[in-house]
PDB file of N, CA, C and O in Angstrom:
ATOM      1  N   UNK A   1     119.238 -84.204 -80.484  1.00  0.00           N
ATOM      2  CA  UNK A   1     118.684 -83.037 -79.832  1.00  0.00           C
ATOM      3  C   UNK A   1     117.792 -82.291 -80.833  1.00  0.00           C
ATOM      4  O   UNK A   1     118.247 -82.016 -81.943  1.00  0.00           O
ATOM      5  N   UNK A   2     116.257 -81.875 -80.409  1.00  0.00           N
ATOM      6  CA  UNK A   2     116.167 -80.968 -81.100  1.00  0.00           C
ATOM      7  C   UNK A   2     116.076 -79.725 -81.017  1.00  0.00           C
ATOM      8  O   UNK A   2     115.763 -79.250 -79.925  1.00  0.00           O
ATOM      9  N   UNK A   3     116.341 -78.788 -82.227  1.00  0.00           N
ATOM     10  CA  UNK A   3     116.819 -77.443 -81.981  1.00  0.00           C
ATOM     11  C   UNK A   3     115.543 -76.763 -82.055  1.00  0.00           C
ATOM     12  O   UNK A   3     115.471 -75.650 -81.534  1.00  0.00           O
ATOM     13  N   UNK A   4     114.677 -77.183 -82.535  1.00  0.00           N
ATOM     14  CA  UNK A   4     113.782 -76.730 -83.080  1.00  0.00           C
ATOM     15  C   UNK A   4     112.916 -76.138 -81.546  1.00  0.00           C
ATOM     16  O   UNK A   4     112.142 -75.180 -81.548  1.00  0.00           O
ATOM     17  N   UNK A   5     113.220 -76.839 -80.504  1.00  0.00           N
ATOM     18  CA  UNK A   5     112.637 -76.162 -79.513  1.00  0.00           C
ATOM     19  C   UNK A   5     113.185 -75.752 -78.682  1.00  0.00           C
ATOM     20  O   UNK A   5     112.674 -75.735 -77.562  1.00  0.00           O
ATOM     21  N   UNK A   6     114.671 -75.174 -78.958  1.00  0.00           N
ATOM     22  CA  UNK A   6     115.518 -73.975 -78.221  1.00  0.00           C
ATOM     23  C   UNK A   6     115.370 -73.111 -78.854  1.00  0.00           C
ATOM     24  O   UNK A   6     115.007 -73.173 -80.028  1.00  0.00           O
ATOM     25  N   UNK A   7     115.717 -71.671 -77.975  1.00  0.00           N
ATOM     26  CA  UNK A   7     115.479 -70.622 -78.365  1.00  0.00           C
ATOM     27  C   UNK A   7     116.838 -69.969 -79.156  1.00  0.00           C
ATOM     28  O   UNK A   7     117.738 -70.808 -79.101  1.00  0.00           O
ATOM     29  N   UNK A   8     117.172 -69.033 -79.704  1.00  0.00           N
ATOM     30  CA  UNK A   8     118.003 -68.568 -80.182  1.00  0.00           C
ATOM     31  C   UNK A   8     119.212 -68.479 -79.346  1.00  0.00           C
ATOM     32  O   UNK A   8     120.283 -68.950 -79.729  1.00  0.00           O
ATOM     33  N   UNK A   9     119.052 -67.826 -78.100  1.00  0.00           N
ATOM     34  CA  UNK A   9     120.149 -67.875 -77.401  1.00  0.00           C
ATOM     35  C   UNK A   9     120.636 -68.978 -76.702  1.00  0.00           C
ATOM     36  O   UNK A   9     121.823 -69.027 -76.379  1.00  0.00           O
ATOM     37  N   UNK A  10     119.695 -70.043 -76.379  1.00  0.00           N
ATOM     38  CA  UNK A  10     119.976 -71.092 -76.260  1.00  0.00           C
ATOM     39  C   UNK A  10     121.115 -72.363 -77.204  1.00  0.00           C
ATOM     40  O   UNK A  10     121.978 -73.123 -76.765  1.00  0.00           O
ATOM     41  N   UNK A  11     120.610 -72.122 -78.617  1.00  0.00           N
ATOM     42  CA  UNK A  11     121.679 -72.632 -79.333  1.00  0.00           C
ATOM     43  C   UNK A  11     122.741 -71.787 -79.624  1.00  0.00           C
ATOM     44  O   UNK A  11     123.521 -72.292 -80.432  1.00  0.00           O
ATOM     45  N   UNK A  12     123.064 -70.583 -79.213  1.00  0.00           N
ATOM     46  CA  UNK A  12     124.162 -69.771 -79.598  1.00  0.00           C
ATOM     47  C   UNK A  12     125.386 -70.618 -78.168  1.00  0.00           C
ATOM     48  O   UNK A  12     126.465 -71.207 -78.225  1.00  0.00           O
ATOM     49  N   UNK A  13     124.402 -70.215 -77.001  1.00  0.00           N
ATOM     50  CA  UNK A  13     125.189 -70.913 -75.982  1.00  0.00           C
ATOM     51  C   UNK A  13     125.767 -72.735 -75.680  1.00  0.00           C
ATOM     52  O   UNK A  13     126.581 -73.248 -74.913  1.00  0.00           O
ATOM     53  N   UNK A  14     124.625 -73.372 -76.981  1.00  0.00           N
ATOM     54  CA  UNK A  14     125.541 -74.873 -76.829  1.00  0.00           C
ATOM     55  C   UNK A  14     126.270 -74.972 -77.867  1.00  0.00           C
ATOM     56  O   UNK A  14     126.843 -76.058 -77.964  1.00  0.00           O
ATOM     57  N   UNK A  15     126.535 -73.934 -79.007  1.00  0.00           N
ATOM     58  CA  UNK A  15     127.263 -73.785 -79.966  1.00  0.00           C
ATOM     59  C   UNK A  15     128.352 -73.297 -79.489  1.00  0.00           C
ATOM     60  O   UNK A  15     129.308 -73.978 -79.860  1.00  0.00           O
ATOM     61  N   UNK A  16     128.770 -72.081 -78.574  1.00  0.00           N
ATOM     62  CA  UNK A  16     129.977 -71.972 -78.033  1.00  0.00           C
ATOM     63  C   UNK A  16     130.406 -72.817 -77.591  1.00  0.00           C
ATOM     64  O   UNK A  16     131.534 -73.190 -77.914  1.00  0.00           O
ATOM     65  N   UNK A  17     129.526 -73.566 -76.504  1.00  0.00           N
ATOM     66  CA  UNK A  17     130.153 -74.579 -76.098  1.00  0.00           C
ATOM     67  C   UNK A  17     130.784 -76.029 -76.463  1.00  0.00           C
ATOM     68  O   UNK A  17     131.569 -76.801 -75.913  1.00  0.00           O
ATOM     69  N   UNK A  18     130.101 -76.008 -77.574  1.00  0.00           N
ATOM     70  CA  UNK A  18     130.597 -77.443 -78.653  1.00  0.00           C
ATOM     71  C   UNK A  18     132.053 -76.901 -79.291  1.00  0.00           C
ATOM     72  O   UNK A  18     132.930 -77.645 -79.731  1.00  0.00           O
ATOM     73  N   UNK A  19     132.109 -75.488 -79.242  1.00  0.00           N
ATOM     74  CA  UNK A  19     133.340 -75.141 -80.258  1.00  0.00           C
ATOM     75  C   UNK A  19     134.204 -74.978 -79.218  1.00  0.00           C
ATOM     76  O   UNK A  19     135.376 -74.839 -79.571  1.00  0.00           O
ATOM     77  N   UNK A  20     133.962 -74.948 -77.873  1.00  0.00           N
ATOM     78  CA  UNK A  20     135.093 -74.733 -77.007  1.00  0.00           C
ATOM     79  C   UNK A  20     135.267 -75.855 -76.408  1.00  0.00           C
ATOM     80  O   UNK A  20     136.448 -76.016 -76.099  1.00  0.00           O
ATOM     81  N   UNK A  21     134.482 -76.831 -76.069  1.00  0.00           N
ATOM     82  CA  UNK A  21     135.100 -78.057 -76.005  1.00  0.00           C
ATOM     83  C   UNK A  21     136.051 -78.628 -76.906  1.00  0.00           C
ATOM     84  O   UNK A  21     137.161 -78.979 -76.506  1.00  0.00           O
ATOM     85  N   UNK A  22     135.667 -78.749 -78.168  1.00  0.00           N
ATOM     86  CA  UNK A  22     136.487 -78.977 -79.604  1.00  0.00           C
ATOM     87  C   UNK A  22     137.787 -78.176 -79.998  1.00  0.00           C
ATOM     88  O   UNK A  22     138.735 -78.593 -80.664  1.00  0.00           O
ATOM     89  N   UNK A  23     137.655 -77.216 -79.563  1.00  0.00           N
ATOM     90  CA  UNK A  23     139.352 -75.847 -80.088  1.00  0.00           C
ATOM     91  C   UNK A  23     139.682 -75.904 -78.724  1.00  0.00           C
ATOM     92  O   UNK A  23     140.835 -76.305 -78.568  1.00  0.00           O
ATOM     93  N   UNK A  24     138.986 -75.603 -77.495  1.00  0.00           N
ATOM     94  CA  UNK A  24     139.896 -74.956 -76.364  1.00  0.00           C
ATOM     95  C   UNK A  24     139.575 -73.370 -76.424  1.00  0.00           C
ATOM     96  O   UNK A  24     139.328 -72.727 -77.444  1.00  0.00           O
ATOM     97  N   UNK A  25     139.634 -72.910 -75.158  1.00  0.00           N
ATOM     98  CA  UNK A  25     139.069 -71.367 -74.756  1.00  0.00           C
ATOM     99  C   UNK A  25     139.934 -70.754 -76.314  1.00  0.00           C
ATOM    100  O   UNK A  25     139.297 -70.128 -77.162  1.00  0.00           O
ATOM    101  N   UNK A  26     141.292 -71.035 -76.462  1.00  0.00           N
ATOM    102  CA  UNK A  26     141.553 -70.115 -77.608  1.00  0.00           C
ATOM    103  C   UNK A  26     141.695 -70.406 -79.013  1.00  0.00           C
ATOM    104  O   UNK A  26     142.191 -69.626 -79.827  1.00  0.00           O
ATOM    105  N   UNK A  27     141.101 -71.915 -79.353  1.00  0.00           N
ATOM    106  CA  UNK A  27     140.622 -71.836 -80.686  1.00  0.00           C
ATOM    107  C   UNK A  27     139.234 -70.923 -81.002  1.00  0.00           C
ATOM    108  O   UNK A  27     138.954 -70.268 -82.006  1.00  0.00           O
ATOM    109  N   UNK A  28     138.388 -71.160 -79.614  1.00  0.00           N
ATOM    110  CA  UNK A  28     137.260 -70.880 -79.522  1.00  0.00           C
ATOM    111  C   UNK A  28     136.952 -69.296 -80.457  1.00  0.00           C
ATOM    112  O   UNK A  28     136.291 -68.985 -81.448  1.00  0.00           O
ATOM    113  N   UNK A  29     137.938 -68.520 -79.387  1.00  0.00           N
ATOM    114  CA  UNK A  29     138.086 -66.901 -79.764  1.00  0.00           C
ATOM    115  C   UNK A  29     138.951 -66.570 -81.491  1.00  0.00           C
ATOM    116  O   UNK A  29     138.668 -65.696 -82.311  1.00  0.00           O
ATOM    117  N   UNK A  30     140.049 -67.651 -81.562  1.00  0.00           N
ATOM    118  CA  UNK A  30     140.623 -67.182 -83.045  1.00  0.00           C
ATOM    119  C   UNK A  30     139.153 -67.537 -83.844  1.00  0.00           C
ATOM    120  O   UNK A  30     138.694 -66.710 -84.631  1.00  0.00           O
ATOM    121  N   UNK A  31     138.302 -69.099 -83.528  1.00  0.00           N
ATOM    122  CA  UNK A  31     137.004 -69.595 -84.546  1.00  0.00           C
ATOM    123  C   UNK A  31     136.417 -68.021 -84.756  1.00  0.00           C
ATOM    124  O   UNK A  31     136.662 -67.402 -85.791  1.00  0.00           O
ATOM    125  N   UNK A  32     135.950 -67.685 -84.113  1.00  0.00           N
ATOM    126  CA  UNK A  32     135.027 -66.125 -83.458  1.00  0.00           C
ATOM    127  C   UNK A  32     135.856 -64.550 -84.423  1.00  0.00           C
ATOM    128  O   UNK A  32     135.489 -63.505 -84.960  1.00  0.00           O
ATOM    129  N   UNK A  33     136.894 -65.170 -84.196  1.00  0.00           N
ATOM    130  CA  UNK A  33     137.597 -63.736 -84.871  1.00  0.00           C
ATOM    131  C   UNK A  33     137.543 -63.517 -86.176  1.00  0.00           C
ATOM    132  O   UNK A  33     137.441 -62.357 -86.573  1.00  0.00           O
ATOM    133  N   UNK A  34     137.596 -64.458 -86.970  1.00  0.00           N
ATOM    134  CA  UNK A  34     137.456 -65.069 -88.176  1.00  0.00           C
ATOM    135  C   UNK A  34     136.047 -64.505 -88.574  1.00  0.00           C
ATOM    136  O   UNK A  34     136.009 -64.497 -89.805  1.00  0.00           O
ATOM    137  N   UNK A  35     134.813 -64.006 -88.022  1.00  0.00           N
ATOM    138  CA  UNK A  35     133.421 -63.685 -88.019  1.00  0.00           C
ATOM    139  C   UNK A  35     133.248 -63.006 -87.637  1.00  0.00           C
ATOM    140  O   UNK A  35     132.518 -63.146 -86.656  1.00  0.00           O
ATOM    141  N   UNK A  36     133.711 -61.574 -87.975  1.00  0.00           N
ATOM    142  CA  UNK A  36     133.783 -60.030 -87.609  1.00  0.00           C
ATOM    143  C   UNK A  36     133.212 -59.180 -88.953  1.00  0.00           C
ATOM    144  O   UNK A  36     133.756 -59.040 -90.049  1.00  0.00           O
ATOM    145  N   UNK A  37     131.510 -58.506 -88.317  1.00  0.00           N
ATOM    146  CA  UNK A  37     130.996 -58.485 -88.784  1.00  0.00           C
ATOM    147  C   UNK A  37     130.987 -57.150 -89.806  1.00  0.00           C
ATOM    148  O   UNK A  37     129.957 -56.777 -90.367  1.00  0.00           O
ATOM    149  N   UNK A  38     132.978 -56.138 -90.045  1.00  0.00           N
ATOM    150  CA  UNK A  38     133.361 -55.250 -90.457  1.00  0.00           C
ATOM    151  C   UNK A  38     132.600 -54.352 -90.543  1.00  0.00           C
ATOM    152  O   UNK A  38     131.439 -54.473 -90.153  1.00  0.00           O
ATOM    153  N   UNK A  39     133.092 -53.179 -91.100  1.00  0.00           N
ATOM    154  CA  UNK A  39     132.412 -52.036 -91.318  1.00  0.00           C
ATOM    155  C   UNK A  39     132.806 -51.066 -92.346  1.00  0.00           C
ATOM    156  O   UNK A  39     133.854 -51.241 -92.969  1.00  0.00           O
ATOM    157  N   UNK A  40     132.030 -50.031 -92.577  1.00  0.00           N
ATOM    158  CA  UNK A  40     132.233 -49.446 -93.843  1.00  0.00           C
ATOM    159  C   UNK A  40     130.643 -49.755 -94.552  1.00  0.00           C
ATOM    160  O   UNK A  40     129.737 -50.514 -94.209  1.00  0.00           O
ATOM    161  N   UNK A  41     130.783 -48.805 -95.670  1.00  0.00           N
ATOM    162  CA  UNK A  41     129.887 -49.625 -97.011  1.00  0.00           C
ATOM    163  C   UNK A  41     130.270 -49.692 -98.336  1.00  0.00           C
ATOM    164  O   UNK A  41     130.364 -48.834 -99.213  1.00  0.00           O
ATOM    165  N   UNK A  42     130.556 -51.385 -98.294  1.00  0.00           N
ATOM    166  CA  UNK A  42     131.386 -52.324 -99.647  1.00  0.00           C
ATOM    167  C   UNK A  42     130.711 -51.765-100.489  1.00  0.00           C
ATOM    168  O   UNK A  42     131.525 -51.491-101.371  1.00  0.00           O
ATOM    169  N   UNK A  43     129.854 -51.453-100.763  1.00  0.00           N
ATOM    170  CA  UNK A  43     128.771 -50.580-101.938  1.00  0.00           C
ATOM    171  C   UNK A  43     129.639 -50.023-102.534  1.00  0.00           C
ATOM    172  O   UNK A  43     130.434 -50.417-103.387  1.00  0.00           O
ATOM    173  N   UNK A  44     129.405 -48.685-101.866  1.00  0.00           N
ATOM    174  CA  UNK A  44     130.204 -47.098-102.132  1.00  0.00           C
ATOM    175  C   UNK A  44     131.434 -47.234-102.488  1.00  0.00           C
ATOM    176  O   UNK A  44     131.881 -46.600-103.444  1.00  0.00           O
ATOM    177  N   UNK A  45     132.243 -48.160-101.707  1.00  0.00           N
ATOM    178  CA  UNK A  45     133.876 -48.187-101.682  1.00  0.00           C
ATOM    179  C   UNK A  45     134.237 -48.846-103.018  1.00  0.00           C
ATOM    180  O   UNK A  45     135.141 -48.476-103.767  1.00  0.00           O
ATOM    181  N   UNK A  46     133.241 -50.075-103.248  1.00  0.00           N
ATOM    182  CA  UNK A  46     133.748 -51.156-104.365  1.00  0.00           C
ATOM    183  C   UNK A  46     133.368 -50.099-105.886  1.00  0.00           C
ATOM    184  O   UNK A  46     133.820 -50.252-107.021  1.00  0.00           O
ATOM    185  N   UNK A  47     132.210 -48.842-105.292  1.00  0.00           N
ATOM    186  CA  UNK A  47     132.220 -47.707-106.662  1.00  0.00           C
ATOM    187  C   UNK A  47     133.359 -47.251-106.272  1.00  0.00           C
ATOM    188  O   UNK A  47     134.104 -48.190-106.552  1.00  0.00           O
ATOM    189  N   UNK A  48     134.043 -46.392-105.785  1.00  0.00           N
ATOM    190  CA  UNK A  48     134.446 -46.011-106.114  1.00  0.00           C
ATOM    191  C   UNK A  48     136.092 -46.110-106.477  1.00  0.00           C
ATOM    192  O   UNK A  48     136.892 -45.334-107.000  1.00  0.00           O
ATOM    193  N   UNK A  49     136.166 -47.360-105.970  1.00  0.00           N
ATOM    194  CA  UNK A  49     137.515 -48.094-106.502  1.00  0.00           C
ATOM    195  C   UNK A  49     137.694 -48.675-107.548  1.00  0.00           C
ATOM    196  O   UNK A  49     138.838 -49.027-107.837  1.00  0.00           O
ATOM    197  N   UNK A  50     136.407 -48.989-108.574  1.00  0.00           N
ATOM    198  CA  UNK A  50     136.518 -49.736-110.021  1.00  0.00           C
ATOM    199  C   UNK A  50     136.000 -48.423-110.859  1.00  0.00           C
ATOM    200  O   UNK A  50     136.656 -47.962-111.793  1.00  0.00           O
ATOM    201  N   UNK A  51     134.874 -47.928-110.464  1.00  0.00           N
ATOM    202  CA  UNK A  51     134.974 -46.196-111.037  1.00  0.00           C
ATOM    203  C   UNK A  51     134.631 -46.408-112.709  1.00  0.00           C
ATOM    204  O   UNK A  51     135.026 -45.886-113.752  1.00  0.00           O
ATOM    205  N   UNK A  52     133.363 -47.818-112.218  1.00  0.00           N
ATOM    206  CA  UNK A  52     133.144 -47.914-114.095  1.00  0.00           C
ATOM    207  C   UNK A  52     133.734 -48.860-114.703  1.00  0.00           C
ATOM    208  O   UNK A  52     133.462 -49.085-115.883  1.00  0.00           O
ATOM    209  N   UNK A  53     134.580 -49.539-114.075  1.00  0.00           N
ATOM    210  CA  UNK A  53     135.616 -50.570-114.857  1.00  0.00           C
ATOM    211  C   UNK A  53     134.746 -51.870-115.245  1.00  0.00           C
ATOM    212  O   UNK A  53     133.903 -52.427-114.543  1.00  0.00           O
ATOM    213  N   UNK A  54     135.147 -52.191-116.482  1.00  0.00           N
ATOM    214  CA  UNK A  54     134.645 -53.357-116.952  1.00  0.00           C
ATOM    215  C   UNK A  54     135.745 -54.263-116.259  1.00  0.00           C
ATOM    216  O   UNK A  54     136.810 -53.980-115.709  1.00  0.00           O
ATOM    217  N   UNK A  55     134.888 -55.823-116.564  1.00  0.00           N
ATOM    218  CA  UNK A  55     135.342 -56.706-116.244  1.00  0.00           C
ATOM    219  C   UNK A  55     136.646 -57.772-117.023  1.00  0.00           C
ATOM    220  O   UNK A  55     137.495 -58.603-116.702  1.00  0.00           O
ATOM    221  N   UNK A  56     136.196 -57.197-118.018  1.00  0.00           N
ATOM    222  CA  UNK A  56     137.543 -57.459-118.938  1.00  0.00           C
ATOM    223  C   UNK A  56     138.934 -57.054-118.623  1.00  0.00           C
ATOM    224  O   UNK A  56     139.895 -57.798-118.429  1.00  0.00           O
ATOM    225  N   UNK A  57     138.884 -55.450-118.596  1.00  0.00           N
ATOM    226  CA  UNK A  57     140.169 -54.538-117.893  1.00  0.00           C
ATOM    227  C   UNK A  57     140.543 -55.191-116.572  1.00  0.00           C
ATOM    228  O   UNK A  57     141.714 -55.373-116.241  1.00  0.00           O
ATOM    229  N   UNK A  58     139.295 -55.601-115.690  1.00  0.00           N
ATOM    230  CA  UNK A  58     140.250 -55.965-114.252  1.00  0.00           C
ATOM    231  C   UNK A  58     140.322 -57.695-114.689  1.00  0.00           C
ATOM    232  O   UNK A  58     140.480 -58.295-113.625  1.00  0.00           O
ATOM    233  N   UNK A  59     140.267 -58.637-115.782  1.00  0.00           N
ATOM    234  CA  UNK A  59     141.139 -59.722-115.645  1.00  0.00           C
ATOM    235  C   UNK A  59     142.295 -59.401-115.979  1.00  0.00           C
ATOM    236  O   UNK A  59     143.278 -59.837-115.381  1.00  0.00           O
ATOM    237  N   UNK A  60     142.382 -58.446-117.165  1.00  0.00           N
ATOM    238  CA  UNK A  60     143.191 -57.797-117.796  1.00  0.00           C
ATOM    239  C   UNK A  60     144.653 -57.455-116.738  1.00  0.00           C
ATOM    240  O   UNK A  60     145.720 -57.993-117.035  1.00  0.00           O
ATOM    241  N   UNK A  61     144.599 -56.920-116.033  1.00  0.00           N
ATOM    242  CA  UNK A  61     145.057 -56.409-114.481  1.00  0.00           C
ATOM    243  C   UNK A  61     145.227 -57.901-113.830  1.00  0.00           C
ATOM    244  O   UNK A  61     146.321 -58.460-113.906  1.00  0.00           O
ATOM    245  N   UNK A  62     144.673 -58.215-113.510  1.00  0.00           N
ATOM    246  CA  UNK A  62     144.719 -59.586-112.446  1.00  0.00           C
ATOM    247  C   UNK A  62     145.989 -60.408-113.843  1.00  0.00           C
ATOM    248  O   UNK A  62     147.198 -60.470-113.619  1.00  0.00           O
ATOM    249  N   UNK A  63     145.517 -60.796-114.821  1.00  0.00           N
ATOM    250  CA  UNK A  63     146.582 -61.820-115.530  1.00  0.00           C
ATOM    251  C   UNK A  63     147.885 -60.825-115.296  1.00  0.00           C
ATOM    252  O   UNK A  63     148.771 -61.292-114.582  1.00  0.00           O
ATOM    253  N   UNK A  64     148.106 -59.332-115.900  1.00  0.00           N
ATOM    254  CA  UNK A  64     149.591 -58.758-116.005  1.00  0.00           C
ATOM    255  C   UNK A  64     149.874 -58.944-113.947  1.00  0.00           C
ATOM    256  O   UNK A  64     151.052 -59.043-113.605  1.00  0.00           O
ATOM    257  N   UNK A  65     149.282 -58.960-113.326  1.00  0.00           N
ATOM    258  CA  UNK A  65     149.642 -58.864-112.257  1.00  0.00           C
ATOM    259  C   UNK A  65     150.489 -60.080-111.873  1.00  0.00           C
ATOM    260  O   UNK A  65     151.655 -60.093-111.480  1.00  0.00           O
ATOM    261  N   UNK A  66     149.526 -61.244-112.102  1.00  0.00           N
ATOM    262  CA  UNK A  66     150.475 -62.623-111.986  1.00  0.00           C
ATOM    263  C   UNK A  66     151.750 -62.934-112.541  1.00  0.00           C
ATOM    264  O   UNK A  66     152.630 -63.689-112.129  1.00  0.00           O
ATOM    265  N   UNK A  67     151.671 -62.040-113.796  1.00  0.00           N
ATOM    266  CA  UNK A  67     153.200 -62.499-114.543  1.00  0.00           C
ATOM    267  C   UNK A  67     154.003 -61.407-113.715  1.00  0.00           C
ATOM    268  O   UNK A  67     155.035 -62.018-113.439  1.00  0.00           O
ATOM    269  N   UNK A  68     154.109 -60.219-113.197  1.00  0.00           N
ATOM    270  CA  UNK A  68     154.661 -59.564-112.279  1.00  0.00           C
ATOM    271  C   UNK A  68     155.106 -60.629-110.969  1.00  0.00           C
ATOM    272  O   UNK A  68     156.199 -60.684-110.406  1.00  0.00           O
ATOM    273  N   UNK A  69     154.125 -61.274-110.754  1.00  0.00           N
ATOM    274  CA  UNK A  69     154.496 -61.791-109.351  1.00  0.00           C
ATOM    275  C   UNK A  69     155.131 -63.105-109.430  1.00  0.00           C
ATOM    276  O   UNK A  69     155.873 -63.601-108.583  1.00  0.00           O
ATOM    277  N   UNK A  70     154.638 -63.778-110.901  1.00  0.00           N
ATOM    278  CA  UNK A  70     156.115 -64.612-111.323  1.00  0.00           C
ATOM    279  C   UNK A  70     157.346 -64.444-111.314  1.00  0.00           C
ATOM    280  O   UNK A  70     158.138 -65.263-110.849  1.00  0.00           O
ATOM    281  N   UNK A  71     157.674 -63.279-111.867  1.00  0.00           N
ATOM    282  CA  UNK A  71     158.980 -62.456-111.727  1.00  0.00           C
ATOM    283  C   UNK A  71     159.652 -62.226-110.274  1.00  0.00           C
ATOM    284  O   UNK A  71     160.537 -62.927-109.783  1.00  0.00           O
ATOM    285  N   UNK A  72     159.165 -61.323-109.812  1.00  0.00           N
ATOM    286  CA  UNK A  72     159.248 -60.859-108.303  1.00  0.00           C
ATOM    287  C   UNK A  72     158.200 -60.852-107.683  1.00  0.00           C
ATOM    288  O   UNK A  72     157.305 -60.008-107.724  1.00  0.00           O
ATOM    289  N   UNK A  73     158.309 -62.413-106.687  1.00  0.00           N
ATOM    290  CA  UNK A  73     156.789 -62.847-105.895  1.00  0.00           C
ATOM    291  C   UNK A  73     156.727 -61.636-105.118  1.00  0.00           C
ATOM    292  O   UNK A  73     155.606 -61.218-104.829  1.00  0.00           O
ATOM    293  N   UNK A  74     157.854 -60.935-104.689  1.00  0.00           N
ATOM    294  CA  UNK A  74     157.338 -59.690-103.246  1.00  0.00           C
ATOM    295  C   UNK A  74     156.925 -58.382-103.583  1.00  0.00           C
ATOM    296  O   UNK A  74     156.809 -57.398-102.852  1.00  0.00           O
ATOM    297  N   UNK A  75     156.579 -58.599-105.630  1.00  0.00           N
ATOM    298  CA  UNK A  75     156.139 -56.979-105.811  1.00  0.00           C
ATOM    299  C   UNK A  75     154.499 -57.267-105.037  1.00  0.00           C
ATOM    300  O   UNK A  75     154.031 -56.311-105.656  1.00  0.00           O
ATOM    301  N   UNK A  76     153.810 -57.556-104.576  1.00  0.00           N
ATOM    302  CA  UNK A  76     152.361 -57.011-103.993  1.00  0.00           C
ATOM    303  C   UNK A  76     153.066 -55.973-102.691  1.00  0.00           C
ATOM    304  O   UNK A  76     152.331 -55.159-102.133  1.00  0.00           O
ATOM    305  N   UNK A  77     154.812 -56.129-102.219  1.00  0.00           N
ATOM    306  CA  UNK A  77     155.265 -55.074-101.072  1.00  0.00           C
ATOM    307  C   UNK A  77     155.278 -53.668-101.674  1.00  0.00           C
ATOM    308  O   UNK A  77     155.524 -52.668-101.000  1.00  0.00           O
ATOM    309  N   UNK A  78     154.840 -53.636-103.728  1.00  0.00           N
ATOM    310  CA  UNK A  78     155.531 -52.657-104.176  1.00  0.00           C
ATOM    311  C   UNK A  78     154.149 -51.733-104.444  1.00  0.00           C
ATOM    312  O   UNK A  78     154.111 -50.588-104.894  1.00  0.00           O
ATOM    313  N   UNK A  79     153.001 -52.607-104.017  1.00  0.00           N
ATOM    314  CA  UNK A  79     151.563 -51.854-104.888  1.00  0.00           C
ATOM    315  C   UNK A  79     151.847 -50.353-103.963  1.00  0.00           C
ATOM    316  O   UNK A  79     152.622 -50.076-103.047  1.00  0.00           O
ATOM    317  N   UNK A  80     150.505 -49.357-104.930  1.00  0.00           N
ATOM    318  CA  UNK A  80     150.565 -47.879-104.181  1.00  0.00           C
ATOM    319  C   UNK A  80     149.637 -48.207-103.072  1.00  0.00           C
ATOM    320  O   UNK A  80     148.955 -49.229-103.154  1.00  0.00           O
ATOM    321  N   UNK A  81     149.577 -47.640-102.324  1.00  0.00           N
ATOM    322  CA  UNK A  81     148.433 -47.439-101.018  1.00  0.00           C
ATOM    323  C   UNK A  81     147.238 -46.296-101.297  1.00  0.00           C
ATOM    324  O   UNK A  81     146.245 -46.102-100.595  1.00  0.00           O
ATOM    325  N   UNK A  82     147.629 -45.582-102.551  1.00  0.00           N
ATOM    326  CA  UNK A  82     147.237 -44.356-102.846  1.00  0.00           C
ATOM    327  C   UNK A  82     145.573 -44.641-102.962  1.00  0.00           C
ATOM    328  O   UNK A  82     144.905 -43.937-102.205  1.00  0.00           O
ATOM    329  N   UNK A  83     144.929 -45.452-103.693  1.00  0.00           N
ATOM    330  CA  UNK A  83     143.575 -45.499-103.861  1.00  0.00           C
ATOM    331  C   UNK A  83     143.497 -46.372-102.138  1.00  0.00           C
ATOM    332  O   UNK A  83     142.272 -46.324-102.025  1.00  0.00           O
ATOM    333  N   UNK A  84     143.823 -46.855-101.246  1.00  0.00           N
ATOM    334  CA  UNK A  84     143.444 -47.273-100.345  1.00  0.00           C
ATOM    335  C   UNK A  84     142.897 -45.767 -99.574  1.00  0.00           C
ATOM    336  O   UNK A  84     141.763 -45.549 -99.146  1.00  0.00           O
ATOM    337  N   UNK A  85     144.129 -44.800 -99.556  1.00  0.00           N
ATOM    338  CA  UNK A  85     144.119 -43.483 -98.816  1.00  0.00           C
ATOM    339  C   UNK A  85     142.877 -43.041 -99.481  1.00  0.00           C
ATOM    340  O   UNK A  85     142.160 -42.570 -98.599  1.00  0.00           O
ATOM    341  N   UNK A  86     142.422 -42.990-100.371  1.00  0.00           N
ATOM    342  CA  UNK A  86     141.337 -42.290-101.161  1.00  0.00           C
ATOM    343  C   UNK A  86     140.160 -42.698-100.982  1.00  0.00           C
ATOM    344  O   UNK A  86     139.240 -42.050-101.480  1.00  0.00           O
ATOM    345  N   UNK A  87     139.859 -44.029-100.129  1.00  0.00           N
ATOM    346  CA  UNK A  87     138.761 -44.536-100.055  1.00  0.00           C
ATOM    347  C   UNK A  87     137.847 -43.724 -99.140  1.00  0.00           C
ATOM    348  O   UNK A  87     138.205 -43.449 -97.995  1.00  0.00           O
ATOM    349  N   UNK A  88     136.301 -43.218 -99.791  1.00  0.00           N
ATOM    350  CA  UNK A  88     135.823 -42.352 -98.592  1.00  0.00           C
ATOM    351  C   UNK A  88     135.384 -43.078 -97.238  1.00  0.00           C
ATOM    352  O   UNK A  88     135.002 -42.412 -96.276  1.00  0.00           O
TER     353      UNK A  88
END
């Protein structure tokens, strides 16, 4: 087939349809859910949640974190929520 001379909505509509033949009406919608196009702006938020941080400090963080979760895999139940609440 070529695509090259369908229109945009045209291949959106034999693309659903190839993925719903292939998954079924509800692989179709979980495929689809998976591609949610969020909101917010990662910009602003990702400032103001590292707030300057080098990249060293957050492997720094990421390695002590793993040996934490070696210990007790279910401390990520123990992180604060506090900078989540803070996000503007």
């Amino acid at each position: 087939m070529n695509t090259k001379k369908l229109t945009p909505t045209a291949i959106r509509k034999l693309g659903i349809a190839a993925i719903t033949k292939e998954l079924g009406p509800a692989g179709m919608i979980h495929f689809f859910e998976q591609y949610e196009l969020g909101y917010g702006d990662y910009t602003k938020e990702r400032e103001f949640i590292l707030q300057g941080e080098e990249v060293e400090s957050i492997v720094k963080k990421i390695k002590e974190r793993r040996k934490q979760d070696q210990i007790n895999p279910f401390s990520f139940l123990l992180c604060s929520l506090e900078t989540l609440e803070t996000v503007p």
